[in-house]
C-alpha positions as YAML, in Angstrom:
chain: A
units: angstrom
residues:
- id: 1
  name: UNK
  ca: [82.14, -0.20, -14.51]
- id: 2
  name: UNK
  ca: [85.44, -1.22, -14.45]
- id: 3
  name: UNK
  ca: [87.41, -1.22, -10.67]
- id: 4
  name: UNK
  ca: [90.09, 0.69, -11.77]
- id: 5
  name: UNK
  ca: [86.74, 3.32, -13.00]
- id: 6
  name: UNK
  ca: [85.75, 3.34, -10.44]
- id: 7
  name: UNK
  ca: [88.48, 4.34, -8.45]
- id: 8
  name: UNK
  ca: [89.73, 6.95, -10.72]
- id: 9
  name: UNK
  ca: [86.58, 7.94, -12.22]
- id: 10
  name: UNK
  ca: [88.18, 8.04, -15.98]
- id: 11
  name: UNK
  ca: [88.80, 4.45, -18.40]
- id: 12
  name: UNK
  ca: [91.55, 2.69, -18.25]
- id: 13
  name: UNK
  ca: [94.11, 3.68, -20.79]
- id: 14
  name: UNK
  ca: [93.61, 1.28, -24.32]
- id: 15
  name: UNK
  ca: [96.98, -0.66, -24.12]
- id: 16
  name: UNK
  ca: [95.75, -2.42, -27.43]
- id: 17
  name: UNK
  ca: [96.99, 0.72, -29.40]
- id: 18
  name: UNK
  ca: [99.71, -0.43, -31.80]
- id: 19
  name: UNK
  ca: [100.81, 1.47, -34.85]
- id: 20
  name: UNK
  ca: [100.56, -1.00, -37.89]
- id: 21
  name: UNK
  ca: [101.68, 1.02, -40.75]
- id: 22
  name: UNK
  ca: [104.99, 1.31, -42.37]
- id: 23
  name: UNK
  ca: [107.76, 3.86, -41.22]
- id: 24
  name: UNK
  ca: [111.20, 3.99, -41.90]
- id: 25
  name: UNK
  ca: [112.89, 5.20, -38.45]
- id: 26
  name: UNK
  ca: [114.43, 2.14, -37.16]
- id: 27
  name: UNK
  ca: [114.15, 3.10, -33.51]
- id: 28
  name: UNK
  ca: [110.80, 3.26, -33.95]
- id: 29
  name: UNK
  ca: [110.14, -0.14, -35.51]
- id: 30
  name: UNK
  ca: [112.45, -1.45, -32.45]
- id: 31
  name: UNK
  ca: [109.61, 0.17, -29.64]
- id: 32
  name: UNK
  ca: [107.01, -0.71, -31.77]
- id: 33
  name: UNK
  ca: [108.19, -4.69, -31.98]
- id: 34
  name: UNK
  ca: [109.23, -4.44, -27.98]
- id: 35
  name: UNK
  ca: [105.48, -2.44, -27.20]
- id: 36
  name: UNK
  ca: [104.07, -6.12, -29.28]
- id: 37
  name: UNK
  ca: [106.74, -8.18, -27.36]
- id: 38
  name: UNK
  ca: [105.64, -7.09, -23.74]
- id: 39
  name: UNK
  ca: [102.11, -7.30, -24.25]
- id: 40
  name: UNK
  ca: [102.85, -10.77, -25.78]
- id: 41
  name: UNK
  ca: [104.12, -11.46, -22.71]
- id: 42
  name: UNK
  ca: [102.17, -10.10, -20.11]
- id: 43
  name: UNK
  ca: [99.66, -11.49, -21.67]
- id: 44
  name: UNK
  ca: [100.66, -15.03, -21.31]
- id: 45
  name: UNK
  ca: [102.34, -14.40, -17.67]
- id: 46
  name: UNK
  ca: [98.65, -13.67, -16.58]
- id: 47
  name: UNK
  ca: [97.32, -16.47, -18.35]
- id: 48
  name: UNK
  ca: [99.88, -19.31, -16.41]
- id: 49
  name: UNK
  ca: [98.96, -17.29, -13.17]
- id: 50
  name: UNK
  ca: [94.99, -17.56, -13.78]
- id: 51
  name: UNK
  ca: [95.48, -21.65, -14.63]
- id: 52
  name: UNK
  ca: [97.95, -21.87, -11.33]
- id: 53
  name: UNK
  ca: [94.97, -20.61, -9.14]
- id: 54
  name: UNK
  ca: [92.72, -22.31, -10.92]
- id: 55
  name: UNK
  ca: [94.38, -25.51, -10.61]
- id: 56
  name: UNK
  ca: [94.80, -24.91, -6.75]
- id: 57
  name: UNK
  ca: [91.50, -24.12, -6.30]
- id: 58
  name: UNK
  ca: [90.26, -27.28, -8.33]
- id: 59
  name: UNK
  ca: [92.72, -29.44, -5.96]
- id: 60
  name: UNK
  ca: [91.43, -28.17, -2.43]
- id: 61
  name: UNK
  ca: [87.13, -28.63, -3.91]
- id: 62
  name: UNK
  ca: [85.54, -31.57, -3.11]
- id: 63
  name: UNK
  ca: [82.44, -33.23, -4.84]
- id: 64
  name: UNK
  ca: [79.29, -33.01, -2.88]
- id: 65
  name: UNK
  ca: [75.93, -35.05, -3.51]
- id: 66
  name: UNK
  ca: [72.82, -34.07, -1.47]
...
């Protein structure tokens, strides 16, 4: 169970939903391409932060023999 399932007792909503066919309202395309866009880049905004705590938590460890 996911956290946020557990604290609202329903899944998460599926932000992975992208309409892939072919339409011919130009506003449309222009959310579509912008929906693509910002998951594009939330995507890789969480990735740097994950490697920037990784890499400070790698700095502070120390290697241990016993």
């Amino acid at each position: 169970m996911t956290p946020f399932q557990a604290l609202f007792g329903y899944s998460p909503p599926n932000r992975e939903l992208v309409f892939q066919g072919q339409t011919n309202m130009d506003a449309i395309k222009e959310v579509l391409q912008q929906r693509v866009q910002m998951n594009q880049l939330i995507k890789s905004q969480l990735e740097r932060a994950r490697n920037r705590k990784k890499q400070l938590s790698d700095k502070r460890r120390n290697e241990r023999e016993f």
